[in-house]
C-alpha positions as CSV (number, residue, x, y, z in Angstrom):
1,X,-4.6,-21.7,-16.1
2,X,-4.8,-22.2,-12.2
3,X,-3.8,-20.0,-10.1
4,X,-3.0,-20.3,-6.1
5,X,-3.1,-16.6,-4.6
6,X,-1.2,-16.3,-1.3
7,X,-1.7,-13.5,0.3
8,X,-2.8,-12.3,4.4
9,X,-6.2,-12.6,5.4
10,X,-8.9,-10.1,4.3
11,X,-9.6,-8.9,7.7
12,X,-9.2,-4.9,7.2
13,X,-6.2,-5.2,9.3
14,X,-3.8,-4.8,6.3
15,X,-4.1,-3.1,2.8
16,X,-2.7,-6.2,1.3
17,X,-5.2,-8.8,2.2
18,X,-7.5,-5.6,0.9
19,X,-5.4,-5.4,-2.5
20,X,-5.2,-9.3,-3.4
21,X,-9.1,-9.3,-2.8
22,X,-9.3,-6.7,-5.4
23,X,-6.8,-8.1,-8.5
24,X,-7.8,-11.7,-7.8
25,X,-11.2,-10.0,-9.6
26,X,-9.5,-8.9,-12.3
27,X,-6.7,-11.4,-13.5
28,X,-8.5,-12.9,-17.0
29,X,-8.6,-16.5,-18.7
30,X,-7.5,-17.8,-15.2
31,X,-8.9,-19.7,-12.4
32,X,-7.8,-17.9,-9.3
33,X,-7.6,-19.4,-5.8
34,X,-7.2,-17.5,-2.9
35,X,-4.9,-19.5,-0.5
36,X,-5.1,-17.2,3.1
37,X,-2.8,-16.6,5.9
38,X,-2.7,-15.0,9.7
39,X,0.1,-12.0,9.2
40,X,-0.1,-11.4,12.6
41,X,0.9,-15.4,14.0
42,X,3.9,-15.7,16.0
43,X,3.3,-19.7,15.3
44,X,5.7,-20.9,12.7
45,X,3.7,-24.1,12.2
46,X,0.6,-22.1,10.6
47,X,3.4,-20.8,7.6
48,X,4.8,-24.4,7.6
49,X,1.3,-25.5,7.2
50,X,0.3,-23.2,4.2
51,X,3.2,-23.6,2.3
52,X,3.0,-27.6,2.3
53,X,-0.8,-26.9,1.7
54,X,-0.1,-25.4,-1.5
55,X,0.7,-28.8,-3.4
56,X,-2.6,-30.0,-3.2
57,X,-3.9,-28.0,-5.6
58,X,-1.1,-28.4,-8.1
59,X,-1.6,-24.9,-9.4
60,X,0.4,-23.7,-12.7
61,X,1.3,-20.8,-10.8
62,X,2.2,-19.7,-7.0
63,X,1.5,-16.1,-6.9
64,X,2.4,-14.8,-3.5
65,X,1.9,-10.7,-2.3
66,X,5.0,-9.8,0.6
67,X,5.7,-8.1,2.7
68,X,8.2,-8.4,5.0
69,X,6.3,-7.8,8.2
70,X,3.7,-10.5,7.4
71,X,6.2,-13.6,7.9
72,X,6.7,-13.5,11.6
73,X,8.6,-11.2,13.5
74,X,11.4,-9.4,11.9
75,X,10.2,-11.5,8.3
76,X,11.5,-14.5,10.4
77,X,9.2,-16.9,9.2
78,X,9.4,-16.5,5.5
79,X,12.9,-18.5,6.2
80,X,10.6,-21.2,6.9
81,X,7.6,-20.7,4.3
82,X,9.4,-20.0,1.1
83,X,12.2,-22.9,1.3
84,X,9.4,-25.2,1.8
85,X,7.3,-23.1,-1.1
86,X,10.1,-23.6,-3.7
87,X,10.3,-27.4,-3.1
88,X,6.6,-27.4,-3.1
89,X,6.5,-25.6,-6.4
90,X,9.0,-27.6,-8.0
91,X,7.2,-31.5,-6.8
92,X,3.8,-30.0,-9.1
93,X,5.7,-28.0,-11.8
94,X,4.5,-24.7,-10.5
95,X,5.7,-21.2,-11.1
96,X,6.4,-19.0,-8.7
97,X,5.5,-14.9,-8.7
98,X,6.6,-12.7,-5.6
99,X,4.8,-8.7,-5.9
100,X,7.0,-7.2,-3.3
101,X,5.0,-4.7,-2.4
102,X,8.2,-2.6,-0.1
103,X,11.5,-3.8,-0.3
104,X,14.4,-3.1,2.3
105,X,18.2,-3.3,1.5
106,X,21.2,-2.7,3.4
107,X,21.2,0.9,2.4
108,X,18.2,1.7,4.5
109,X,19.8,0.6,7.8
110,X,20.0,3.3,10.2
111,X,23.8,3.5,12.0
112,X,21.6,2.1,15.0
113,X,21.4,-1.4,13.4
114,X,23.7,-4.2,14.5
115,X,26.4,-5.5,12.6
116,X,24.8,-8.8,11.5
117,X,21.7,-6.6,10.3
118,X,22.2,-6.1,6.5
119,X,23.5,-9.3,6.2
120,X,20.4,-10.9,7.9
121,X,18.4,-8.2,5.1
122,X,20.4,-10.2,2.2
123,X,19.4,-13.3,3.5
124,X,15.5,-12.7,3.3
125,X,16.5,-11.1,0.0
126,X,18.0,-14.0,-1.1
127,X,15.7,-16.1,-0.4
128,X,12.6,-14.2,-2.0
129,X,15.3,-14.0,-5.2
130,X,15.8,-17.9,-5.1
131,X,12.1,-18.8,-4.9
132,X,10.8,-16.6,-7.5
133,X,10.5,-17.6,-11.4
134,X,9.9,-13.6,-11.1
135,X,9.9,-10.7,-8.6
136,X,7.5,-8.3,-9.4
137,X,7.9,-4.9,-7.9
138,X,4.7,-2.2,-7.6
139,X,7.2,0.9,-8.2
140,X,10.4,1.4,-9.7
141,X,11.9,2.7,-6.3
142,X,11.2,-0.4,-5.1
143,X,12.8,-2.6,-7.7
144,X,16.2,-0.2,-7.3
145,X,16.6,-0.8,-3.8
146,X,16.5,-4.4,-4.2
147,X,20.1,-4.8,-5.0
148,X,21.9,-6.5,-2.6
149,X,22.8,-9.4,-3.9
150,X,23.4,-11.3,-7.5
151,X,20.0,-11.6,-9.1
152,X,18.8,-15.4,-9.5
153,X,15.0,-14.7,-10.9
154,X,13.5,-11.9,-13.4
155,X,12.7,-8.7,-12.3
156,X,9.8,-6.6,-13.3
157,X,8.1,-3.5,-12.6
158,X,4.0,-3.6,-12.9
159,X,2.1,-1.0,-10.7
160,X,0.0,-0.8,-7.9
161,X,-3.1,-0.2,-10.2
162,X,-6.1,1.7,-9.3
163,X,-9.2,-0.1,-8.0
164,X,-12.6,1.0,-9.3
165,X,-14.8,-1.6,-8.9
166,X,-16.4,-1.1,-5.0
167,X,-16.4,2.2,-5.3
168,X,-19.2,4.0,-4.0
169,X,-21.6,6.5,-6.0
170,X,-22.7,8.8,-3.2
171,X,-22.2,12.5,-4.5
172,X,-19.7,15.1,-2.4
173,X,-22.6,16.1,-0.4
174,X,-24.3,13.0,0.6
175,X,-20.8,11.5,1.5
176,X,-20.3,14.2,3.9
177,X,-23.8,14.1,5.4
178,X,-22.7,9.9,5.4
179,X,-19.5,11.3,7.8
180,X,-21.8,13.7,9.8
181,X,-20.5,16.9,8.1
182,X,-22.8,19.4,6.7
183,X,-22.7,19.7,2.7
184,X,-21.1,23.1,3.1
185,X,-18.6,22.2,5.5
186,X,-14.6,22.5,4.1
187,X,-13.4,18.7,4.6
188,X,-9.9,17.6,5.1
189,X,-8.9,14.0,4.9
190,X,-6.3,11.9,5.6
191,X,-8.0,7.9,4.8
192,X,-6.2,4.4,6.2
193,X,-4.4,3.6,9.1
194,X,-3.5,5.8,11.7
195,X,0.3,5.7,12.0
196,X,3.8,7.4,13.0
197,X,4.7,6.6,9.5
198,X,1.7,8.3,7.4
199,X,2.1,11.4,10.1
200,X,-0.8,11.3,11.5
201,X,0.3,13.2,14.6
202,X,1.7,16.3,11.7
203,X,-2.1,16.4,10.2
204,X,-3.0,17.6,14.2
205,X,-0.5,20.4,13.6
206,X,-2.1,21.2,10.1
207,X,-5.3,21.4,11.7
208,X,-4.4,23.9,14.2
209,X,-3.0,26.6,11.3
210,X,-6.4,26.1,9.6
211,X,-9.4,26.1,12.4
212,X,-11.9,27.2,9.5
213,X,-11.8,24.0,8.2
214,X,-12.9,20.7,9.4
215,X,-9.8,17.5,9.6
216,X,-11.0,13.3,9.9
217,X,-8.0,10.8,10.3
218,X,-10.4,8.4,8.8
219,X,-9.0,5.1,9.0
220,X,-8.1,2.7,12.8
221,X,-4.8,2.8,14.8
222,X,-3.4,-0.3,15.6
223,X,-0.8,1.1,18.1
224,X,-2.3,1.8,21.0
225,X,-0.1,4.1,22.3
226,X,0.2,5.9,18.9
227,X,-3.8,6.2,19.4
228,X,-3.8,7.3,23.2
229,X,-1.1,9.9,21.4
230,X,-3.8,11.0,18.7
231,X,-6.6,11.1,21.2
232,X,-4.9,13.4,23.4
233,X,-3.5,16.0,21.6
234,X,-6.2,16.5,18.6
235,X,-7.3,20.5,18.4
236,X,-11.1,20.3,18.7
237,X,-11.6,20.2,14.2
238,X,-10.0,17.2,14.1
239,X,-12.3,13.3,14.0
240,X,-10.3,10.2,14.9
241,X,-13.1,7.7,13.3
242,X,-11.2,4.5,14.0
243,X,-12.1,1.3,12.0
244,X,-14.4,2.0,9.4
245,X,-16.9,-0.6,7.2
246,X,-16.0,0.0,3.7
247,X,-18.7,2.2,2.7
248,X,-18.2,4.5,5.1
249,X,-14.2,4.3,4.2
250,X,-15.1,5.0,0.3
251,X,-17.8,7.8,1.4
252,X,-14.3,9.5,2.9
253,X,-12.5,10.1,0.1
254,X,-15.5,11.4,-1.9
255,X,-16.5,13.8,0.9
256,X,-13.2,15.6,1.1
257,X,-12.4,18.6,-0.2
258,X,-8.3,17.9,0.2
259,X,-7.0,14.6,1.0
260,X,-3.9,15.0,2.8
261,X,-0.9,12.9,2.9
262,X,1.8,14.1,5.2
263,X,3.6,10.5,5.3
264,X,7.3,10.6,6.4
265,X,10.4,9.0,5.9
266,X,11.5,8.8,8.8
267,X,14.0,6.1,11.2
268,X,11.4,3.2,12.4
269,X,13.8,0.7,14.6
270,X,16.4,-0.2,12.3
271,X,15.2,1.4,8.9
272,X,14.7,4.5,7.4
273,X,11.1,3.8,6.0
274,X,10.5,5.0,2.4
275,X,7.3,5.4,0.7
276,X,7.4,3.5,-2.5
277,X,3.8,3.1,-3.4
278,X,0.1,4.1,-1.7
279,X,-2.3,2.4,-2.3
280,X,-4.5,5.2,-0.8
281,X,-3.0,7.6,-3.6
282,X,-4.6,5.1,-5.5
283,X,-8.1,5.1,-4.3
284,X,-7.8,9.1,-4.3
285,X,-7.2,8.5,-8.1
286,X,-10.5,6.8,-8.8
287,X,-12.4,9.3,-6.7
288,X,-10.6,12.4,-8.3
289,X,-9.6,13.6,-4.9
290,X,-7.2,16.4,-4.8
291,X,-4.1,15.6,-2.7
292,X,-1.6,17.1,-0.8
293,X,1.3,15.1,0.1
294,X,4.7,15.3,1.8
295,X,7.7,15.8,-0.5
296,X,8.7,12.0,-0.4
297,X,10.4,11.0,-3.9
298,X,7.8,9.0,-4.7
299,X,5.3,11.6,-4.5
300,X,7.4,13.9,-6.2
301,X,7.7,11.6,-8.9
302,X,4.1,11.5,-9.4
303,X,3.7,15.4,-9.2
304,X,6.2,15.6,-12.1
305,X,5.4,13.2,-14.3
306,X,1.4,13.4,-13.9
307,X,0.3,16.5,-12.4
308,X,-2.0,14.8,-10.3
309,X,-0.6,15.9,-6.5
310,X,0.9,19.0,-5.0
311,X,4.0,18.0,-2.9
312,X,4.9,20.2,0.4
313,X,7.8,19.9,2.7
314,X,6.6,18.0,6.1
315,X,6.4,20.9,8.0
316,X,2.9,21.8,9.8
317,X,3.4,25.3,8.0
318,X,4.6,24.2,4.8
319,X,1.2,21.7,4.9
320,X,-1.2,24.1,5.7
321,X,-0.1,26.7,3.2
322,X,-0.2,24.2,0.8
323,X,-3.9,22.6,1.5
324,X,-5.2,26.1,2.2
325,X,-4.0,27.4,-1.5
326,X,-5.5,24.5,-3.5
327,X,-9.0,24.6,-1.6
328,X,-8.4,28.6,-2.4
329,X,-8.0,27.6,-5.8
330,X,-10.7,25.9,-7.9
331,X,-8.7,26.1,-11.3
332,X,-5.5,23.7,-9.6
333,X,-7.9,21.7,-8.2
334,X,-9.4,20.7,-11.9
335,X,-5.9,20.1,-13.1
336,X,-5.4,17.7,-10.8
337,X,-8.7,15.9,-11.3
338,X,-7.6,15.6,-14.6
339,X,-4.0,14.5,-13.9
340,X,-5.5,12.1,-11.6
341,X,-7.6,10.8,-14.3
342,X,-4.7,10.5,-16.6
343,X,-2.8,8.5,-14.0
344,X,-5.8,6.7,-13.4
345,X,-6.8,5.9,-16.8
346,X,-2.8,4.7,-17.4
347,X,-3.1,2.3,-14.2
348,X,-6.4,0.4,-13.6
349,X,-6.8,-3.0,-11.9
350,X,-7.5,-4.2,-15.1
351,X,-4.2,-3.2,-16.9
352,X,-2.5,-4.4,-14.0
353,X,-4.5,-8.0,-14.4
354,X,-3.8,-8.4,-17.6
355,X,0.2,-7.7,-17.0
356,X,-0.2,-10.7,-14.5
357,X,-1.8,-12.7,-16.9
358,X,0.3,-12.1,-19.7
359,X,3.3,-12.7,-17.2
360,X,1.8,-16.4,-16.2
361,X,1.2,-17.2,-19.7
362,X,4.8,-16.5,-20.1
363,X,6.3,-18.5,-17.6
364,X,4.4,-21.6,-17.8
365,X,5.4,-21.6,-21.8
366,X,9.2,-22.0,-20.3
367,X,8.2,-25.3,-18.6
């Protein structure tokens, strides 16, 4: 079976260039082609371009990763791309597969939207809905928010999975000696990007109720004001590394003691952003990596059902209490190395190829 996988570039600007590189390695009995695109292109010809493209190689099936911020500003672009996708599809018989890795509805407009807003949401929906044999969604959240507008395509639920396959084999104490730390040294770390929306700026305020212990936002900023932000106002036990190689990015989540997630759900423009998967959870799954996260429903949903997090409320106080009693506590922090290795065991990359495969082999029997 052939495969076309579009996805953003692999640049280390995005997790999902990051993630596509990853399943395309474990999808079996297919031949998978990555088919590449520039998320951050204000040119609507390069989408234009890449969605003809795709014809060429007369693939059984069009698998695409979205997200609405990679198709031009405000998604406006993947009005363009996916019309010209589903005639593309249909000229070579292909099937088409959509993850949506976030989805937005109506219901997360903040009262600051305009009136044309939700309606302009639907649209992009509809569109995904229209082009897609199926829309997969990485979490169940996800998939409940998409629900707009009359459904045209299946729907299905297959998780993020967990990627094991580059990760690195230093132990605890060479990967903090990797990161400059002594072996000895309490480590606290937040890995990936350094945003508004994963509350960066509330791990500074952590780190000043806990000056014992040593903090690394270990991941690159690509707001520059964001960054200035960060820079200025980090106590003196904080790192900022900024873009790391991969190595050194993998060596982060084994070195630390607590990985801490203080993400928020918070009003970005027009939407209230919700945290509907991590990827980064993920990766502190294969490493075993006891986390502390903000009380999103997500998060708690993963607490309750897996024992594999402690949720806090995003206060600086609530936070710190929180890391400072599991790194107190050597007991919880076993339980949740084996609740992570539970989830872990429940979601790997090759579970989650194998759902993908299984889902291509049914659609192209349809035809």
């Amino acid at each position: 079976m052939r495969v076309v996988m579009v996805a953003p570039d692999d640049d280390g600007t995005n997790g999902i260039g990051s993630y596509a590189t990853d399943l395309v390695k474990q999808i079996p009995n297919c031949t998978v082609d990555d088919h590449r695109f520039q998320p951050d292109t204000a040119n609507p010809l390069h989408f234009v371009r890449k969605a003809a493209a795709i014809r060429r190689r007369r693939p059984d099936i069009v698998h695409v990763q979205h997200e609405y911020g990679l198709f031009g500003p405000v998604s406006l672009w993947s009005l363009l791309f996916f019309p010209i996708l589903a005639l593309t599809a249909r000229l070579s018989e292909s099937r088409v597969v959509v993850s949506v890795h976030e989805s937005l509805a109506p219901s997360v407009l903040t009262n600051e939207a305009p009136p044309l807003a939700g309606l302009y949401v639907t649209m992009l929906n509809t569109v995904l809905d229209l082009t897609a044999d199926n829309l997969v969604f990485l979490s169940t959240d996800a998939q409940q928010r998409f629900t707009a507008w009359t459904a045209s395509s299946d729907r299905r639920h297959i998780p993020h999975g967990v990627a094991t396959s580059d990760t690195v084999s230093y132990s605890q104490g060479e990967a903090k000696r990797h990161l400059g730390y002594d072996h000895e040294e309490t480590l606290v770390v937040e890995p990936g990007y350094v945003l508004p929306r994963k509350g960066s700026h509330l791990l500074l305020e952590v780190a000043r109720e806990l000056p014992e212990a040593q903090f690394v936002l270990a991941g690159g900023c690509p707001d520059e004001d964001y960054k200035k932000q960060i820079h200025e106002a980090r106590p003196s036990n904080v790192e900022v590394t900024g873009s790391l190689d991969d190595e050194t990015f993998h060596a982060a989540f084994v070195a630390a003691d607590v990985v801490a997630l203080p993400y928020l759900e918070q009003e970005t423009g027009y939407f209230v952003n919700k945290v509907s998967q991590s990827g980064i959870f993920n990766l502190c799954a294969a490493y075993r990596r006891p986390v502390v996260a903000t009380d999103c429903a997500y998060f708690e949903q993963l607490e309750a059902e897996w024992g594999c997090l402690v949720t806090a409320t995003p206060s600086p106080g609530s936070l710190a209490d929180t890391v400072e009693a599991v790194l107190d506590d050597e007991d919880r922090r076993t339980r949740l190395a084996n609740g992570l290795t539970m989830f872990e065991d429940a979601n790997t990359m090759a579970t989650v190829g194998k759902s993908y495969a299984n889902l291509y082999t049914t659609l192209t029997a349809t035809q």
